[in-house]
Structures are given as C-alpha cells and as structure tokens.
C-alpha positions as CSV (number, residue, x, y, z in Angstrom):
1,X,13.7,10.8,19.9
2,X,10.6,13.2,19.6
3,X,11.4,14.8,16.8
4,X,11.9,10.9,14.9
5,X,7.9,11.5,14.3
6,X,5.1,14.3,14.7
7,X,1.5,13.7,15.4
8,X,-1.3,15.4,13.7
9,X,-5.1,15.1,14.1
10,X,-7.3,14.1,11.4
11,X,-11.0,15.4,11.9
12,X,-12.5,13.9,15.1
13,X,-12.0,10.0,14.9
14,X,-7.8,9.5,13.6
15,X,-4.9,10.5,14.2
16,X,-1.6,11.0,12.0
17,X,1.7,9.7,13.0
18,X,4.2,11.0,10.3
19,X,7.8,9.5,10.0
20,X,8.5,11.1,6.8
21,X,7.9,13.2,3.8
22,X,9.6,10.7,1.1
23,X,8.9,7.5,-0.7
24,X,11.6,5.6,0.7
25,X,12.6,2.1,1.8
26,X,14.1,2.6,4.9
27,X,10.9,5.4,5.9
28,X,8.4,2.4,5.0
29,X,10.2,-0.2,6.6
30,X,9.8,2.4,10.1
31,X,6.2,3.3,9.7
32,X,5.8,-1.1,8.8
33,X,7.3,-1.9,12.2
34,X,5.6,1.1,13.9
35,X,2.4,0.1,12.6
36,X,2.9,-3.3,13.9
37,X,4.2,-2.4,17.3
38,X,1.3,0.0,17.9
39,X,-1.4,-2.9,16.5
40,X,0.6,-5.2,19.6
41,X,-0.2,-2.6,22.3
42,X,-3.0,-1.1,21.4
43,X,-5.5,1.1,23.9
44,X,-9.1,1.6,25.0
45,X,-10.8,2.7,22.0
46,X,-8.2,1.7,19.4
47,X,-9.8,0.6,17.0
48,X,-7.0,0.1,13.8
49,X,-3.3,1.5,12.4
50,X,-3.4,1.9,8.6
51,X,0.1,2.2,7.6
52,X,1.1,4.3,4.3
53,X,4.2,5.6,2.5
54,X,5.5,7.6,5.0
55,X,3.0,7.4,7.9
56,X,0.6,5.8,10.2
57,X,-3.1,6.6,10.6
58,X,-4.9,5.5,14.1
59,X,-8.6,4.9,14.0
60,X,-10.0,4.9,17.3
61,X,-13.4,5.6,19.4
62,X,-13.3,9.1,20.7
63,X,-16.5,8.0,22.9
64,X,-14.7,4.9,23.9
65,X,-11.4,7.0,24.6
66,X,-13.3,9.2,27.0
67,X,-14.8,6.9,29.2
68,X,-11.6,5.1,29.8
69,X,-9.4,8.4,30.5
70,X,-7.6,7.9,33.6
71,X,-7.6,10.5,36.5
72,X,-3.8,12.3,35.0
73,X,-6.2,12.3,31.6
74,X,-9.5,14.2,32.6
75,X,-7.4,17.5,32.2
76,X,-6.8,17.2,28.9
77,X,-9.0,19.5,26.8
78,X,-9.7,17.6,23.9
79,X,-9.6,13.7,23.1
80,X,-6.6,14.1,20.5
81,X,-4.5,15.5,23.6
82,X,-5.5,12.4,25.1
83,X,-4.7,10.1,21.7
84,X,-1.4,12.0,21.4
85,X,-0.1,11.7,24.9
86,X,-1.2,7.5,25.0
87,X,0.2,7.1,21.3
88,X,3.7,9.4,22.6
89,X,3.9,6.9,25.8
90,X,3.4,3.8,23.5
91,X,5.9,5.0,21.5
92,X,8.8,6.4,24.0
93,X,8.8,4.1,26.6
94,X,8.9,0.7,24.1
95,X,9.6,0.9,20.3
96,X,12.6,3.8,20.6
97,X,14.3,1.9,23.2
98,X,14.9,-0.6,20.1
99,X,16.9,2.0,18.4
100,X,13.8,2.5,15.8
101,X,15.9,5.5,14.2
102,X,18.6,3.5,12.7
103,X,19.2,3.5,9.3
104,X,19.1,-0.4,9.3
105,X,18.1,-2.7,6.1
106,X,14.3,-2.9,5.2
107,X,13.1,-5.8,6.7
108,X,12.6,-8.2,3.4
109,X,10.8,-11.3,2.6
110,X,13.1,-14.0,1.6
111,X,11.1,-14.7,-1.5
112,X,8.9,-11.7,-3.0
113,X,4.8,-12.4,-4.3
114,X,4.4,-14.1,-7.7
115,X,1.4,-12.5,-9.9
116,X,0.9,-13.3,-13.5
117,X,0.6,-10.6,-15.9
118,X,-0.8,-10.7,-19.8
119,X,1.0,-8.3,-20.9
120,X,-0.6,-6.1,-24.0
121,X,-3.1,-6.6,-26.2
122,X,-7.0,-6.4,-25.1
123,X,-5.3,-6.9,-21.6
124,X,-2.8,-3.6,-21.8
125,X,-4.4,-1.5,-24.5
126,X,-1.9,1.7,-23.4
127,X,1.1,-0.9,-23.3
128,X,2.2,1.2,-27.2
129,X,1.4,4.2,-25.6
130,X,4.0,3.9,-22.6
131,X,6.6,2.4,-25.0
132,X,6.3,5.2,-27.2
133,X,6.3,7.8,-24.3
134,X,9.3,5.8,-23.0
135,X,11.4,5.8,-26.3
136,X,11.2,1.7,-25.8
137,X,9.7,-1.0,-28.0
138,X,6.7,-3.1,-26.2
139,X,9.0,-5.9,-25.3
140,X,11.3,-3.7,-23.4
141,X,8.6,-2.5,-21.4
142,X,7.7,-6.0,-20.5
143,X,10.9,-6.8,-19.7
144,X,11.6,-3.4,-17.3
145,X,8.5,-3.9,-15.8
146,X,8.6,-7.6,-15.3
147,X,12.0,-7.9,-13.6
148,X,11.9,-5.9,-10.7
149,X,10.9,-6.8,-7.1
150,X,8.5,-4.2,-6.2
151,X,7.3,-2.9,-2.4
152,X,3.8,-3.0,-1.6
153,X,4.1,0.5,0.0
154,X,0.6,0.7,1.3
155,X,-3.1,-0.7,0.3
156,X,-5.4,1.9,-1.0
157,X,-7.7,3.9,-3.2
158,X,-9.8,0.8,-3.2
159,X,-9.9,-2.3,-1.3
160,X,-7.2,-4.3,-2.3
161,X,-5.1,-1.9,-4.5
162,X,-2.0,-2.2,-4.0
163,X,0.3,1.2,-4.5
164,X,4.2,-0.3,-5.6
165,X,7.7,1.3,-5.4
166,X,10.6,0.3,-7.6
167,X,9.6,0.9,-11.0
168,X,12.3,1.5,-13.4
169,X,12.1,5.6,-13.4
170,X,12.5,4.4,-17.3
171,X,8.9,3.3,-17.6
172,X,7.3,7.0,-15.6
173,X,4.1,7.8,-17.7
174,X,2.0,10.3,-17.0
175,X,-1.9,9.5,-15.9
176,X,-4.3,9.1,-19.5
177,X,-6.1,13.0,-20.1
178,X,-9.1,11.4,-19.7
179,X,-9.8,8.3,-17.0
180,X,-11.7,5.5,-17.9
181,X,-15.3,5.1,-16.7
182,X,-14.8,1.8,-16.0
183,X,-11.3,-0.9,-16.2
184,X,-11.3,-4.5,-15.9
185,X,-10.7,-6.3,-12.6
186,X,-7.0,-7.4,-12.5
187,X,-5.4,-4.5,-14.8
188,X,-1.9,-3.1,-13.8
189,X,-1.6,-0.1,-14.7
190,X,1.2,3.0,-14.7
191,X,1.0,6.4,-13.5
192,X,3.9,8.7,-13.3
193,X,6.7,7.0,-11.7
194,X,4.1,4.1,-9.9
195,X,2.4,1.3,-10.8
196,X,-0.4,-0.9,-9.9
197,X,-2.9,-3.1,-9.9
198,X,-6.6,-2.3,-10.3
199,X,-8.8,-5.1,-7.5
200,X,-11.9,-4.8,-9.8
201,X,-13.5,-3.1,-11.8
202,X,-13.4,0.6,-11.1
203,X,-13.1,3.7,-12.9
204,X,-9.6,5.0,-13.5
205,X,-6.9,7.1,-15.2
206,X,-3.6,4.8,-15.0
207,X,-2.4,3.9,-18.2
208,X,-3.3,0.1,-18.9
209,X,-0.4,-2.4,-19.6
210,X,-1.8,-5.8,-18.9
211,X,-3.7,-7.9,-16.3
212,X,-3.8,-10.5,-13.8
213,X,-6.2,-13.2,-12.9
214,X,-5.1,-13.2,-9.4
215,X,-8.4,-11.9,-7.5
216,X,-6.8,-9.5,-5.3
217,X,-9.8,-8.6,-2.7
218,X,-11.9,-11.0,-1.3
219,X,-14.4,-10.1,1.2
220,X,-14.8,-13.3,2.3
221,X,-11.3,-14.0,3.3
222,X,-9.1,-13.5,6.1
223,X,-7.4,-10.8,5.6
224,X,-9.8,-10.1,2.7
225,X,-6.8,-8.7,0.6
226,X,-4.2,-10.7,-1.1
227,X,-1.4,-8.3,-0.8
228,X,0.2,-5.9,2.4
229,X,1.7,-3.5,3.1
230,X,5.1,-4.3,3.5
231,X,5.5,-7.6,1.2
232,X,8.1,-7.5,-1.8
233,X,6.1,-8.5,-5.3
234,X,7.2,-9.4,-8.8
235,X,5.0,-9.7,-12.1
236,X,5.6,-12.3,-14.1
237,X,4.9,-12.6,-17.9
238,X,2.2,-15.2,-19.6
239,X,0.3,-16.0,-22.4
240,X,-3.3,-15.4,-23.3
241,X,-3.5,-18.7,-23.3
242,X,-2.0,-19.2,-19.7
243,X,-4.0,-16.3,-17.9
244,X,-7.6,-18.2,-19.3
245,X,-6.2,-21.2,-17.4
246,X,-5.5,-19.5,-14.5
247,X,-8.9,-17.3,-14.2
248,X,-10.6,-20.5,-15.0
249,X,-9.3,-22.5,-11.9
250,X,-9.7,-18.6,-9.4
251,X,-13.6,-19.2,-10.8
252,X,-13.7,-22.8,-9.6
253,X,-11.8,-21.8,-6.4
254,X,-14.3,-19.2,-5.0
C-alpha cells in the first residue's frame, strides 16, 4: 500500500501527503477521509491537516516534534524523516487496513448546501460575457450553472473560498485579461472549467456571474467558515428583490 500516497516536504514546518495528480471524486473523497483519520490520531507537534484536491498538507511544530522524538527517532537526520516515518506509521498500521484504496462511492451528504445566487445584472456584470463565450443565452447559463450539485473540493485562496467541481464543462471561461482591484463580498464567479465564490471583498480575475448574501467567513464562529471541504453544494436562483431580504436579515444576525 506504499505506493497508494508519497510524502514530500514543504519548507521547514509542513509536509505533503499526495494521493493524486487529478481533480476527481473518488481522489477527494481519499485525501477527505485521510484528512480526517490523521486529525483523529494526531502526534506531538501536530498542529493541523489542510485537505485539497488531491492531497493533504500537515502543519506541525518542528521544535515541538524534536523534543518528543522517541529513542528509535534521535537517528533520524532531519525532522521531516521524523514527520514522514510517524505520518507512514499513522497511515499503515490503521487507515489501509480499511481497504482505503478501493474505488468505492464518494462519501455524499444526503442533502447538498443551499446558497442563493442573483444572478446578472450589477450582481454578475460578466454573466453576457460567459454566455457569449459559451455560444448560450444568459438564461441558459443560469440554468447550467444553477442545477448542478457541486463538491466543495477544498477551502482556499482566502478564508472562506470555496474551490467547486462539477461545473458543466459547457460554461469553462477563461480568467478576465485584466483582474479586478477589488469584487464584492459574496460574488461567484467562473474561471476556466471552476467556479466559485468570492468570501469578501478581494481583488480578483474570475469572471463575475452573480452573488450571494450568504456571509461565507466569519471569524467569530466556529468553524469560522460556512462551507468544507467535502460537503456537496447547489446555487439556487433569486430575485433582486429576494437577495435585499436575505442580506438584510445576515445584517441583523451578526
């Protein structure tokens, strides 16, 4: 089962546990329950796993990590010799035995995330761009983009952004020549054959379809973002009208 995953340093406080070098279902749902497992036995100086398309990234304590090497550990050279080996022993002796290689379904929620999306207008001001790239009218854009259950493949870029598979490959657009200096909190956006949705106002290149009122990062909560890794997600269509309402009562809420 070695060869199911191959572990590479990066710089002096991380470690990279690669499972793949594809954006697929069945890779995300390994490196999800990997990424869990390892988070359930976790060792002196762990610190977090960060899960991604297709791999796992260990933050740990090299400081930490070399005070508590055991006496079979003070040979090791280097603290990523020590990382490895812990991380290869983690994995081998629990989480394989589980047949972990099998080309099993994804794990799924039974019912995938709800966010409301304006579609077009001052809320998706590129929403005639990507129709016209697409060789589709605006409402078939909506309609593409709207009905399909998406997988939060990983959180990143900025806190909170969520990075979703399953977009119609109808719908791929390529990134705007020149980003935006600065895009409204809530915007979902498109870039080649992805899509998602900005947390708050950032600077950015997607191309701009609509927005949500969902507040997607909140520092203050617990877990402070409103999406993971791993959930399923659909967008669902409203009105102007509707998305005032519903940033309205988020304002009142916080």
């Amino acid at each position: 089962m070695q060869d199911v995953y191959e572990i590479e340093p990066l710089g002096e406080c991380a470690v990279i546990i690669r499972l793949g070098e594809r954006i697929d279902e069945y890779v995300h749902d390994k490196v999800m329950r990997m990424s869990e497992h390892l988070e359930q036995h976790p060792f002196a100086g762990w610190i977090e796993a960060v899960p991604s398309y297709a791999a796992v990234t260990i933050h740990y304590d090299p400081f930490a990590v070399y005070k508590s090497r055991r006496a079979a550990e003070k040979q090791h050279l280097t603290i990523y010799e020590t990382i490895s080996k812990r991380l290869d022993c983690i994995l081998q002796n629990s989480l394989f035995n589980e047949n972990f290689d099998s080309h099993q379904a994804p794990n799924k929620a039974a019912f995938p995330v709800i966010v409301p999306v304006c579609y077009g207008g001052e809320y998706g001001p590129d929403l005639p761009f990507v129709a016209k790239h697409c060789g589709l009218t605006e409402n078939e854009v909506i309609k593409l983009h709207a009905e399909t259950d998406y997988l939060v493949y990983m959180i990143g870029f900025a806190p909170g952004f969520p990075y979703l598979g399953g977009m119609p490959e109808q719908l791929a657009t390529p990134r705007r020549a020149e980003p935006r200096l600065q895009i409204p909190a809530g915007s979902v956006g498109i870039a080649g054959g992805q899509t998602g949705i900005y947390p708050y106002a950032t600077p950015g290149g997607w191309q701009l379809i609509g927005r949500s009122p969902v507040k997607l990062f909140d520092a203050a909560k617990e877990p402070p973002s409103y999406l993971q890794a791993g959930i399923k997600l659909r967008f669902e269509p409203i009105t102007p009208e509707q998305y005032a309402a519903i940033a309205a009562e988020t304002v009142g809420a916080s």
